[in-house]
Residue frames as qw, qx, qy, qz and C-alpha x, y, z in Angstrom:
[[0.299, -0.137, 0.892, -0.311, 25.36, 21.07, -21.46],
 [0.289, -0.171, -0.791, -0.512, 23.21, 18.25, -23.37],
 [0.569, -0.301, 0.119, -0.756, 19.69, 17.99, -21.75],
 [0.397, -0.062, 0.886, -0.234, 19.05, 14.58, -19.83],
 [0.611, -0.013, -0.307, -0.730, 16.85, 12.21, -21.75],
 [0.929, -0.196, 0.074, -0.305, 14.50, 9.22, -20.98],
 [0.520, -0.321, 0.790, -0.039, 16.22, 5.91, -20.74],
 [0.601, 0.365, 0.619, -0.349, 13.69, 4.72, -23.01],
 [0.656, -0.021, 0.508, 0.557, 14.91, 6.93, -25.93],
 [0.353, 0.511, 0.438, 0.650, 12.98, 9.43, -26.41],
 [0.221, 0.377, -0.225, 0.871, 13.77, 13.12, -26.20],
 [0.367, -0.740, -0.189, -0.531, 12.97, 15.38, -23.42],
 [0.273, -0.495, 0.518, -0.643, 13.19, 16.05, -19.42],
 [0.295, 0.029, -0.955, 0.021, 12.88, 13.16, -17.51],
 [0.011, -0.478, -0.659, 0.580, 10.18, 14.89, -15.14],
 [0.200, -0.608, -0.449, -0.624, 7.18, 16.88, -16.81],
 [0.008, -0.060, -0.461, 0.885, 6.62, 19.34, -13.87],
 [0.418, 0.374, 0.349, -0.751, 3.72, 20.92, -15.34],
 [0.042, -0.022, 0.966, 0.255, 2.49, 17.68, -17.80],
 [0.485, 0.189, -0.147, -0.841, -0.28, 18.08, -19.75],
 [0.455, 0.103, -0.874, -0.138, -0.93, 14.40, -18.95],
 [0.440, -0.609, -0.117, -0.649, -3.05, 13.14, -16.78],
 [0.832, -0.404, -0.246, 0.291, -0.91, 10.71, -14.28],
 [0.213, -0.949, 0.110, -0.207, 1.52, 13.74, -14.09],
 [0.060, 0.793, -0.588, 0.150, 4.61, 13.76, -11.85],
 [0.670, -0.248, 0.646, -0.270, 3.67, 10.84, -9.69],
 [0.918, 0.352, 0.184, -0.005, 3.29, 8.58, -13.16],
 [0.322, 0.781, -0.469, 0.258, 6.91, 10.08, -14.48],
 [0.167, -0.648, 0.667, -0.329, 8.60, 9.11, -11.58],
 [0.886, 0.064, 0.421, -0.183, 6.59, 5.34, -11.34],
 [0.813, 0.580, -0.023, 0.032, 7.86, 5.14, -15.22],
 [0.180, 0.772, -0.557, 0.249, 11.24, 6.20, -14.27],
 [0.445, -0.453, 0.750, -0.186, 11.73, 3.56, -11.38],
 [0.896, 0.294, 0.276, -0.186, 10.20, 0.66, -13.66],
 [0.519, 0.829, -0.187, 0.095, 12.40, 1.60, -16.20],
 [0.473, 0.441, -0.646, 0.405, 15.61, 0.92, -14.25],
 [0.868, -0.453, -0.174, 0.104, 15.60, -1.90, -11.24],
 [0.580, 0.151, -0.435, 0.672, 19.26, -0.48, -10.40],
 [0.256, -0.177, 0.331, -0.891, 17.23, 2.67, -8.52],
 [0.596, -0.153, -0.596, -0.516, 14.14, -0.15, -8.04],
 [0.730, -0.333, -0.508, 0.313, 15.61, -2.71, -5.76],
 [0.287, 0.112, -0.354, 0.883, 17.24, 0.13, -3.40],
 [0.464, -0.295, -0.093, -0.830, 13.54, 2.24, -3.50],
 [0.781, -0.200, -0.303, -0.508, 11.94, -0.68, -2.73],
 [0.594, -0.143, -0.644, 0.461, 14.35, -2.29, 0.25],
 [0.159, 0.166, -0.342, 0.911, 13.95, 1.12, 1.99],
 [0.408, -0.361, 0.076, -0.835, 10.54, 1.17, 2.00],
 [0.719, -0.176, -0.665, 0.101, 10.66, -2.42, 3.51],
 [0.426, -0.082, -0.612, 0.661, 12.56, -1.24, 6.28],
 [0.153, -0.216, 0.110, -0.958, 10.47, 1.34, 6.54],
 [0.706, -0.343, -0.283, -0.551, 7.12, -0.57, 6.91],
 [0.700, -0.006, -0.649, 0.297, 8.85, -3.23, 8.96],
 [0.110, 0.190, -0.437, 0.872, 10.08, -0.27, 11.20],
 [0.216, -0.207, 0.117, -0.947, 6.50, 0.63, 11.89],
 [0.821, -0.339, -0.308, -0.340, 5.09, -2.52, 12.44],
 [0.564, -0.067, -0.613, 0.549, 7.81, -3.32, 15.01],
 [0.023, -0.297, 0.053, -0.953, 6.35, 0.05, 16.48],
 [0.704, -0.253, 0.013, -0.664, 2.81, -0.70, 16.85],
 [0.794, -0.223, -0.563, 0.048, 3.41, -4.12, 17.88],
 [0.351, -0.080, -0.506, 0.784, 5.21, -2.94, 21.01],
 [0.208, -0.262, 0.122, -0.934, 2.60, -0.50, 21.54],
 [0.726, -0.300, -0.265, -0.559, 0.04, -2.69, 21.48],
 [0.597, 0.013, -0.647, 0.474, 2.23, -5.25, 23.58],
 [0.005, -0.128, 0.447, -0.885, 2.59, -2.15, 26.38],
 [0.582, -0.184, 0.217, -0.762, -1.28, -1.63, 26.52],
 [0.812, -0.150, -0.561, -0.060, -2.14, -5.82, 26.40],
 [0.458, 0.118, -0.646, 0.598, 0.55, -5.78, 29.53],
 [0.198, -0.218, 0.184, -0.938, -1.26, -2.52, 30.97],
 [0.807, -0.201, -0.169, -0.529, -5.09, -4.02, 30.61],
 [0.729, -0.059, -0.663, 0.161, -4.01, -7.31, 32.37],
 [0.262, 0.153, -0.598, 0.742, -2.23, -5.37, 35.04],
 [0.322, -0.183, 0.086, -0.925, -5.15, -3.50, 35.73],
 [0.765, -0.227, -0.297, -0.524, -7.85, -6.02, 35.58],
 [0.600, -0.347, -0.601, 0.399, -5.63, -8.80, 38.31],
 [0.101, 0.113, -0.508, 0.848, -5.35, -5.39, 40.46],
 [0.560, -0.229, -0.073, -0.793, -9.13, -4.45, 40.28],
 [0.820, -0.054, -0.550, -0.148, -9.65, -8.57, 40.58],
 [0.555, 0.018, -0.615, 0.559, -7.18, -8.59, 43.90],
 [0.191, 0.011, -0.284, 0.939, -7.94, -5.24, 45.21],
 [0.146, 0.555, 0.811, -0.116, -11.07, -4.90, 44.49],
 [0.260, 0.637, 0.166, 0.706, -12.59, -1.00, 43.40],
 [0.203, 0.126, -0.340, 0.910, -12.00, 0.12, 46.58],
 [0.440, -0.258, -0.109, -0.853, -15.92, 1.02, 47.37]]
């Protein structure tokens, strides 16, 4: 079986594990998605959805406790503290 090479053209593994460089796996893999927008645009919609996901998260949280602190302050304001 032939050994995978770069895109780019020149020889070797497309991942340096143990890379005697100094950006390592995390630069390999940056060079590798640069290198070809067909695995780019996909990488980079997912982690949209992903951030998106988690601000839609905290916004609802923070929604719940805005809702909460209101409640609280017209009860305390109606009800008084009870003392």
């Amino acid at each position: 079986m032939k050994p995978a090479t770069r895109l780019d053209g020149r020889a070797g593994p497309l991942f340096h594990w143990g890379s005697r460089r100094t950006g390592g796996l995390v630069e390999e893999i940056v060079e590798y998605l640069l290198a070809t927008p067909v695995v780019l645009v996909p990488v980079l919609l997912i982690m949209a959805m992903i951030v998106m996901a988690v601000l839609k998260k905290l916004l609802k949280v923070a929604l719940v406790l805005v809702v909460a602190g209101v409640l609280y302050v017209l009860l305390v304001e109606y009800f008084g503290t009870g003392m």
